[in-house]
Backbone bond lengths (Angstrom), bond angles and torsions (degrees), N, CA, C in turn:
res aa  C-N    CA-C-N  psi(-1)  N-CA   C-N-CA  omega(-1)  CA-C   N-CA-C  phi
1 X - - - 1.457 - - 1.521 109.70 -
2 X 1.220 126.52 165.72 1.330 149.27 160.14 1.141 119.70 -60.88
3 X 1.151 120.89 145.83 2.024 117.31 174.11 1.895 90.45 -64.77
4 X 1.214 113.24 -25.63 1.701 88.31 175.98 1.444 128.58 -82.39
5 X 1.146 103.65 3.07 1.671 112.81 -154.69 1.963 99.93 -112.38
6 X 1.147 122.92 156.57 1.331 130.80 -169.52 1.450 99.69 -134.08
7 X 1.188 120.60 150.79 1.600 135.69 137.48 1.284 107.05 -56.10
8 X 1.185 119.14 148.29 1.861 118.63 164.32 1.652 78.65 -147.42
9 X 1.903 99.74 150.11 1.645 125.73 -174.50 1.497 68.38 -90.40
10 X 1.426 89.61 -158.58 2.051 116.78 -169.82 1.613 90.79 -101.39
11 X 1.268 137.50 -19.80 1.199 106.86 -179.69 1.668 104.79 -109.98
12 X 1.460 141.40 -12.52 1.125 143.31 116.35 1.460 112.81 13.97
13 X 1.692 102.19 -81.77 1.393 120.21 -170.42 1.568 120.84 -73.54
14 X 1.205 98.03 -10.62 1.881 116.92 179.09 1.748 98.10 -91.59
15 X 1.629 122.85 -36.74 1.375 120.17 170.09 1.803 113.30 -70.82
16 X 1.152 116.05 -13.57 1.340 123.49 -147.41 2.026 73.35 -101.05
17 X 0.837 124.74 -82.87 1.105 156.90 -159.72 2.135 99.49 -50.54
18 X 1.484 104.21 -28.31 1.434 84.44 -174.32 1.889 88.64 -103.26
19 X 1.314 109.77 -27.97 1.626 110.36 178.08 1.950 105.75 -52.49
20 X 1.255 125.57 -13.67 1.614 138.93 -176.22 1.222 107.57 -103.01
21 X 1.273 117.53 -21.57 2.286 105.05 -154.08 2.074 75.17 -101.34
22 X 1.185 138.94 -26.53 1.288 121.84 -167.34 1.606 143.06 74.74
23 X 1.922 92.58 4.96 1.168 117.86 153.54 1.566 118.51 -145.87
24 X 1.154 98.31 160.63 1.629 116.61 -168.02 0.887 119.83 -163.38
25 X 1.983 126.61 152.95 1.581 100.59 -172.44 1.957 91.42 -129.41
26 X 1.079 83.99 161.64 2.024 119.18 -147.40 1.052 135.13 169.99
27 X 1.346 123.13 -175.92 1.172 122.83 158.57 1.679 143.07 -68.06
28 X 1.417 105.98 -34.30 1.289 112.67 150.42 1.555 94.56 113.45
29 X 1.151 121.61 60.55 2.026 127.92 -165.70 1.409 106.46 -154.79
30 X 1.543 105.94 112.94 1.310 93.84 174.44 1.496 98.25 -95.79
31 X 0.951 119.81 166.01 1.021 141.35 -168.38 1.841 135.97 -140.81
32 X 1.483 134.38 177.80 1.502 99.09 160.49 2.092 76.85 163.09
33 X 1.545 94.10 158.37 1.548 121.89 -179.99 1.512 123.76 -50.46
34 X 1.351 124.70 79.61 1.618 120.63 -174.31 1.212 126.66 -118.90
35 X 1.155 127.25 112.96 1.754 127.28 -174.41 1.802 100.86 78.29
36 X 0.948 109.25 -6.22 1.307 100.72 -179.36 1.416 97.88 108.13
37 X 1.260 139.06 53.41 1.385 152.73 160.57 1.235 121.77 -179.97
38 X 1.233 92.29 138.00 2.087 99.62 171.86 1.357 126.35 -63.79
39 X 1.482 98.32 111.43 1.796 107.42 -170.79 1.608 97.43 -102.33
40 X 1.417 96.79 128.90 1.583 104.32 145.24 1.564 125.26 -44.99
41 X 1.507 139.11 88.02 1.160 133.99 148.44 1.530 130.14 -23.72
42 X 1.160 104.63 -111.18 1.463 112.20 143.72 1.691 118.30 -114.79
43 X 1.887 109.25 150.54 0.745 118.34 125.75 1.947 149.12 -34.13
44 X 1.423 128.25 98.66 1.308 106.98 171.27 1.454 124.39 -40.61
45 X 1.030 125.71 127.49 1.383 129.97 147.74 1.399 124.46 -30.91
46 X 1.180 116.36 106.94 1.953 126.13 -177.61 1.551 107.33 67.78
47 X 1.106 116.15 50.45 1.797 120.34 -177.58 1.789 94.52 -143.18
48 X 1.317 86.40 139.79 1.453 109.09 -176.83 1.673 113.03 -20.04
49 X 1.422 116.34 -42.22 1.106 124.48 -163.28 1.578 91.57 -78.48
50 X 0.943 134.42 -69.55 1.579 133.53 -165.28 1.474 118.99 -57.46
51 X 1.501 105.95 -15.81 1.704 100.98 -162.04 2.101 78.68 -96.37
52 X 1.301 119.50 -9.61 1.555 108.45 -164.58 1.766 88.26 -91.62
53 X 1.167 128.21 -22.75 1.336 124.10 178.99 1.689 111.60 105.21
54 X 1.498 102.13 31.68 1.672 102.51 169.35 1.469 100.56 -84.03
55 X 1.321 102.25 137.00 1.530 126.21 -163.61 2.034 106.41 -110.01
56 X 1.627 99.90 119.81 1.241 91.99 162.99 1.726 139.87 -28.79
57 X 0.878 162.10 59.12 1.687 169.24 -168.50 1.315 116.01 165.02
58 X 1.615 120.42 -15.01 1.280 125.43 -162.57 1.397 113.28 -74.37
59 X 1.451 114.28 136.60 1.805 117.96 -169.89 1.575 96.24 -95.68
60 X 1.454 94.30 128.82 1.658 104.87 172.96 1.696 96.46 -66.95
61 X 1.589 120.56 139.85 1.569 116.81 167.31 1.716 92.39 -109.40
62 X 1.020 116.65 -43.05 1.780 128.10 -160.72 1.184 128.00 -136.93
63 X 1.225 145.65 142.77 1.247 143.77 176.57 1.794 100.48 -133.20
64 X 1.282 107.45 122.96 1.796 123.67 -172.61 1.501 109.75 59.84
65 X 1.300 123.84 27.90 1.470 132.56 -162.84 1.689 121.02 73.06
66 X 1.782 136.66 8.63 1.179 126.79 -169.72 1.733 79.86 -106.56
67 X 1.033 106.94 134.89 1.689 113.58 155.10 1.259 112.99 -31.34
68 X 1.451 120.99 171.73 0.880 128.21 -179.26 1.685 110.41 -127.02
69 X 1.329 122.07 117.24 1.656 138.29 177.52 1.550 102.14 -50.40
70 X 1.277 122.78 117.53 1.404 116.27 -172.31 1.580 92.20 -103.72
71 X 1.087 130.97 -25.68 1.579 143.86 177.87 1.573 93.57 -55.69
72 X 1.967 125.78 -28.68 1.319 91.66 -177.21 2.005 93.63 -147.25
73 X 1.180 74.53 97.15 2.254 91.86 170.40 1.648 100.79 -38.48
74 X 1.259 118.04 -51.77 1.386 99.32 -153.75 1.654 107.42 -72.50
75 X 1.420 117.04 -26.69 1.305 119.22 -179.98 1.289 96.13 -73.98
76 X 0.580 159.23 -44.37 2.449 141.98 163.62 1.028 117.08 -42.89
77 X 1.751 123.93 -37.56 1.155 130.28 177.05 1.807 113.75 -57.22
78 X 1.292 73.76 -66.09 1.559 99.38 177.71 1.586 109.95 -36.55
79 X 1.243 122.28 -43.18 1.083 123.61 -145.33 1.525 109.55 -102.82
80 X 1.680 97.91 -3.05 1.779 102.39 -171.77 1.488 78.58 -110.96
81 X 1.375 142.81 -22.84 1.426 122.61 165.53 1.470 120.77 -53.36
82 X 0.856 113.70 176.91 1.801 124.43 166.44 1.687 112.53 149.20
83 X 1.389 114.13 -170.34 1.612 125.37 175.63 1.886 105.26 -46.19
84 X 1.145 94.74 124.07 1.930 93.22 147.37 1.193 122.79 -52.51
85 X 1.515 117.35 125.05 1.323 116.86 -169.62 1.446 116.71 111.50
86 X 1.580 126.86 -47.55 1.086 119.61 -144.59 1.840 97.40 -107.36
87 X 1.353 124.95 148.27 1.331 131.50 -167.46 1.341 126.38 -85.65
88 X 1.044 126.70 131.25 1.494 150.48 176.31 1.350 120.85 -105.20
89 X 1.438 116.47 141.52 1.799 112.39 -169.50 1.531 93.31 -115.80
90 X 0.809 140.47 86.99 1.718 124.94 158.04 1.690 125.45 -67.99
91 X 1.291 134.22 138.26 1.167 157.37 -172.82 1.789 105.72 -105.56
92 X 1.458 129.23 123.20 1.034 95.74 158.04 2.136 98.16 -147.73
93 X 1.145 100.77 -157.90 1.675 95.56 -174.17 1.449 96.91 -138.42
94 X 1.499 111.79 133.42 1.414 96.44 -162.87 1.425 83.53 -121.00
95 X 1.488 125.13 170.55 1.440 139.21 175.28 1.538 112.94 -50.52
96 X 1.356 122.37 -63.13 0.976 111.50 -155.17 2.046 103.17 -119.43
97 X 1.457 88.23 34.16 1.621 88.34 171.20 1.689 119.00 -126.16
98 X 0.953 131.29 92.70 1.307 137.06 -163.55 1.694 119.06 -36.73
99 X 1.410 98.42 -44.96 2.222 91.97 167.70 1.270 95.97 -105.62
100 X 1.105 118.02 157.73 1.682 144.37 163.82 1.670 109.89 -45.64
101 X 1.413 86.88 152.11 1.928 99.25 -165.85 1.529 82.46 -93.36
102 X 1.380 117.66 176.86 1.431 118.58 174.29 1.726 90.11 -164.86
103 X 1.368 118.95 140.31 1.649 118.61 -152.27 1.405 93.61 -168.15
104 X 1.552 101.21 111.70 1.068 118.44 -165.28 1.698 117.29 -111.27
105 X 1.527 113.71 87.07 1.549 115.47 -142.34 1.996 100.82 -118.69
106 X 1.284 106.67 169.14 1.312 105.67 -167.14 1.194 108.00 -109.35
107 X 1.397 154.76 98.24 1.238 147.33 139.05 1.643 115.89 34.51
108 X 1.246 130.82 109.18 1.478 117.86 164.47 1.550 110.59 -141.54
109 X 1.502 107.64 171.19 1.418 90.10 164.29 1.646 135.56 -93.43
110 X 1.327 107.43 138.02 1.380 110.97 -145.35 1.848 115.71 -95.04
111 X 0.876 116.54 79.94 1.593 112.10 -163.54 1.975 103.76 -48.08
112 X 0.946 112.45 163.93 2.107 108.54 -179.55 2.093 76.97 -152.65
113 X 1.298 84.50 119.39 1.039 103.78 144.55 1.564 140.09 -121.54
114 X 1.385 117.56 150.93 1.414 118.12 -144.33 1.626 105.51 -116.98
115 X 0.954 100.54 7.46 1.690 117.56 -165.52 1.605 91.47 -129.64
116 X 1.540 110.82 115.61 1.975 126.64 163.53 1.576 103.80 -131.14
117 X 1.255 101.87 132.44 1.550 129.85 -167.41 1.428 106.80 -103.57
118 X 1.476 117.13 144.56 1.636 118.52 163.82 1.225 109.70 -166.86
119 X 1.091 113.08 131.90 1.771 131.84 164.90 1.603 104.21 -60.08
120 X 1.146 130.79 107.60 1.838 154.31 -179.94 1.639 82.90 -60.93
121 X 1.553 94.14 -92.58 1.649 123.87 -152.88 1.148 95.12 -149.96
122 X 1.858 112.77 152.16 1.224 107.57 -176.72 1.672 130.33 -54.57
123 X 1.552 114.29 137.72 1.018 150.09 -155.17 1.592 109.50 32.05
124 X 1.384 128.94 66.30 1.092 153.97 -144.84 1.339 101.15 -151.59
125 X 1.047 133.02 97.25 1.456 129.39 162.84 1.451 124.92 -118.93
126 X 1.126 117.23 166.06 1.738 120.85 -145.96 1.945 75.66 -146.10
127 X 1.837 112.44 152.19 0.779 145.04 -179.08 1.010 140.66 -145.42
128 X 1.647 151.63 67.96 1.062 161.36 -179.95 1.391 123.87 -53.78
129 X 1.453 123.68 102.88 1.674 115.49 -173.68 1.831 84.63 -105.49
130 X 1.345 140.93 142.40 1.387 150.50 -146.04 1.921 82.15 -137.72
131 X 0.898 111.52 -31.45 1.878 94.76 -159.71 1.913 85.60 173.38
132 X 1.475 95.04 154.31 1.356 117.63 168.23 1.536 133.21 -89.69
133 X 1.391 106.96 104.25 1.592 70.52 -160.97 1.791 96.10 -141.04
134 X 1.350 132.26 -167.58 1.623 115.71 175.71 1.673 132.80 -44.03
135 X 1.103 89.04 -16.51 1.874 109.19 -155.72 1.549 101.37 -117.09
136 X 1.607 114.82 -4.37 1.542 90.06 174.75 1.868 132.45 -75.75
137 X 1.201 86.35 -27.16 1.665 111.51 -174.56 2.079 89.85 -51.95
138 X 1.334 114.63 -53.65 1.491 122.25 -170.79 1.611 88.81 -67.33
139 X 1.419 117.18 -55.39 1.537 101.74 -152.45 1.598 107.94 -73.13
140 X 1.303 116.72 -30.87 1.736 117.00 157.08 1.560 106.16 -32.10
141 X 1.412 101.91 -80.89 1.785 113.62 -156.51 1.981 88.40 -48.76
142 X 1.257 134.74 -40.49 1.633 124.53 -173.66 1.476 95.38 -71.85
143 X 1.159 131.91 -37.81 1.267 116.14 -159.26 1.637 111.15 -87.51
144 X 1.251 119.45 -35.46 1.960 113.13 152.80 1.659 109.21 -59.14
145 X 1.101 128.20 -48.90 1.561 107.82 178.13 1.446 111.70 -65.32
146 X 1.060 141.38 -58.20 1.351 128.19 161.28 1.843 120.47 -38.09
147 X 1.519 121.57 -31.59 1.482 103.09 -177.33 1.583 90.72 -91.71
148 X 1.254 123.12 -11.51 2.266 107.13 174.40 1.783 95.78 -90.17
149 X 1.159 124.72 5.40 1.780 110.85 -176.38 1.433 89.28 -94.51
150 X 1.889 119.01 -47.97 1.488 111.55 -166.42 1.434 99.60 -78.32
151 X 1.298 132.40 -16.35 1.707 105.14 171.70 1.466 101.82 -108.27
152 X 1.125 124.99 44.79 1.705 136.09 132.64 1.820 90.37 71.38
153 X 1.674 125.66 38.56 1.440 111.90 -172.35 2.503 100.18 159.82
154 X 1.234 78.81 -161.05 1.463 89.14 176.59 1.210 123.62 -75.74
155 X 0.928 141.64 154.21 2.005 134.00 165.34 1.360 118.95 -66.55
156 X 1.015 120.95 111.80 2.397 100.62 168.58 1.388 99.30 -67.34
157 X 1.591 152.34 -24.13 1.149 144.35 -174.02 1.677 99.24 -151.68
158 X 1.675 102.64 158.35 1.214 125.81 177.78 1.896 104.72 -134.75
159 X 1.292 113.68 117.89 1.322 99.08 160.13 1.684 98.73 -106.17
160 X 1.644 80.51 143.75 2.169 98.18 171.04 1.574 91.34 -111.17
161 X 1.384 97.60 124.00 1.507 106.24 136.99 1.292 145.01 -142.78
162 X 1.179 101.56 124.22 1.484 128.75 -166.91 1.944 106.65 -81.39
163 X 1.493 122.23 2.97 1.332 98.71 -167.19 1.565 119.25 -67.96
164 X 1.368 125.15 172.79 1.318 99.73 177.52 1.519 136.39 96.18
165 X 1.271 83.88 -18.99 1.980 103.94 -159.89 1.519 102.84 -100.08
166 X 1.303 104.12 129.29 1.544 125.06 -156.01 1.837 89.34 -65.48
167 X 1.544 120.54 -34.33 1.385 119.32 -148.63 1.416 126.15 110.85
């Protein structure tokens, strides 16, 4: 291989592969390793997790009541995935609540979109690409027709930003 190129196992390539297609079914939380615990990032937008009120900063402690291995992210991940339909218990500890939240949410499938839109200043639009994935090319082309519908016409400027972005 190439210094650019990787091995991936089969479940590697099954993480590689659902982090690209832009849906998945879960809870809907990204998540990831901070201070030495798993913080809620964000919540998806309209996914099980957000409509139950898991809050960006929140530290996963448990999932179905077993703790959660902070030594290994992908086993949490893993473990808030599963079938549409079928139930998941999450545990978490929030800043300013003294006992632990406990949120008892249903598996669905979770659309991630990678493309966020905003009107700056008039006809000024701003563009967020978050990650690459099957659906950005579509969620771009929706997200300029939606910022020329809300400023009633064409843009005089577009900012893209891409910082951040895995590739």
């Amino acid at each position: 291989l190439d210094p650019h190129s990787a091995f991936l196992d089969s479940d590697e390539f099954n993480e590689i592969r659902i982090s690209t297609s832009g849906e998945y079914s879960g809870v809907g939380i990204e998540v990831s390793l901070q201070d030495g615990a798993i913080k809620v990032v964000s919540p998806i937008e309209g996914a099980p997790a957000a409509r139950a009120g898991v809050l960006a900063g929140d530290t996963i402690t448990a999932i179905d009541e077993i703790p959660v291995d902070v030594k290994d992210l992908n086993d949490t991940i893993e473990r808030m995935r599963g079938k549409s339909g079928t139930s998941v218990s999450i545990t978490v500890a929030r800043r300013d609540q003294p006992e632990p939240l406990q949120f008892n949410l249903t598996r669905a499938s979770v659309q991630v979109h990678s493309v966020h839109q905003e009107l700056l200043e008039q006809s000024v639009g701003y563009v967020r690409i978050s990650n690459f994935s099957e659906t950005t090319e579509v969620d771009l082309e929706r997200a300029l027709l939606a910022l020329r519908k809300q400023n009633g016409g064409a843009l005089r400027g577009l900012v893209l930003d891409l910082r951040n972005n895995p590739g």
